[in-house]
N, C-alpha and C positions, 0 to 999 in steps of 0.2 A: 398712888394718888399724886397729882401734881399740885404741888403751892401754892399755886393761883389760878384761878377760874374764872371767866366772865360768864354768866348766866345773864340774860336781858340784860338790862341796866349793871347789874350789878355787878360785881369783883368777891369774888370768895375768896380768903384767903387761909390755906390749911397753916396755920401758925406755928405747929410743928414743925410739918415735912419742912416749911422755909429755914425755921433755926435749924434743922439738920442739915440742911444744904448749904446753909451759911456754916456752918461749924465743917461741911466738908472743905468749901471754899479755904477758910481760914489756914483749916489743915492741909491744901494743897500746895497754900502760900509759903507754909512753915514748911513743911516738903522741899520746895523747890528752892528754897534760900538754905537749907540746910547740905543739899547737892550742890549748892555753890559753894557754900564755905569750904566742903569736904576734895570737891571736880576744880572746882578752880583752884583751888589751892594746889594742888597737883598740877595744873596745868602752870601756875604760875612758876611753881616750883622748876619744873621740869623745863621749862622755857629758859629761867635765869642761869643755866647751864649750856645755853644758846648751842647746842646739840647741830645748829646751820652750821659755827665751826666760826671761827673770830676773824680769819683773813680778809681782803677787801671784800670779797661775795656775802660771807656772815657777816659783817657791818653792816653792808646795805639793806641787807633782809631785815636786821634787826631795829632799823631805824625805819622801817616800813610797819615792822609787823607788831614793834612794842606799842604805838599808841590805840592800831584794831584792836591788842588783846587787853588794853586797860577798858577800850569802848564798852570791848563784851561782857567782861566780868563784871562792870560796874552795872550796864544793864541789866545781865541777870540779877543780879542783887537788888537792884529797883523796882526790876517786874515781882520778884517775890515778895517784896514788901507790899506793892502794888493789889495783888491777890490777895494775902493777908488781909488788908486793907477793906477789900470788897465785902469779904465773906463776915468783919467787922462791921463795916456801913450796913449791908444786909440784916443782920442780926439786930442794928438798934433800928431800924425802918419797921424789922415787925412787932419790938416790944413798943414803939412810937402806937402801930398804928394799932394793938392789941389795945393798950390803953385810950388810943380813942375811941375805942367801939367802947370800953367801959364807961370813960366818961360821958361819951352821947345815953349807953342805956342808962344810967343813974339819973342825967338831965331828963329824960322822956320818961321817967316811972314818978317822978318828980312833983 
C-alpha cells in the first residue's frame, strides 16, 4: 500500500506505511553518516599519509586535493544529517496531521 492517496478530492493517508517510511528514511540517514564516520575516516586517514609522495609533485597535488577532500566529507556528513532530518520532519507531518483528523472528528461529533 502506498502512504498516500488522492481519491477525488481527497488525500488518504495510510499513517503507518508513512511512519515506516519515515523511520526508514531516518534509518538511511543514520546509515549513511555512520559510512562516513567509518569511510571517511579511512579516507582521511590514509590521505594524511599523502601516499602522492611530499616532493614538489606531492605538494602540489596536496594543495589541490586537501580542500576537495574536506568539501566531500563534510558534505557527506550534511547530506546524512539532511536524510535523517527528512524521515524526522516526515514522521512529525503524520502524527501533525493524524491529530488533525482527531481533532476535526471530536469538533464534528460535537
Amino acid at each position: 500500500m502506498r502512504p498516500a492517496a488522492m481519491t477525488g478530492n481527497r488525500l488518504r493517508l495510510d499513517a503507518d506505511e508513512a511512519l515506516a517510511g519515515s523511520r526508514a528514511l531516518s534509518a538511511a540517514g543514520e546509515d549513511l553518516g555512520a559510512r562516513r564516520l567509518r569511510t571517511g575516516t579511512e579516507i582521511a586517514a590514509a590521505s594524511s599519509a599523502a601516499p602522492w609522495g611530499r616532493d614538489e609533485y606531492g605538494r602540489s597535488f596536496e594543495v589541490h586535493y586537501r580542500p576537495f577532500e574536506e568539501q566531500v566529507l563534510e558534505a557527506w556528513e550534511r547530506l546524512a544529517a539532511y536524510v535523517s532530518g527528512l524521515g524526522d520532519a516526515a514522521a512529525q507531518s503524520v502524527r501533525d496531521n493524524v491529530g488533525a483528523d482527531v481533532d476535526a472528528a471530536r469538533r464534528f461529533r460535537s
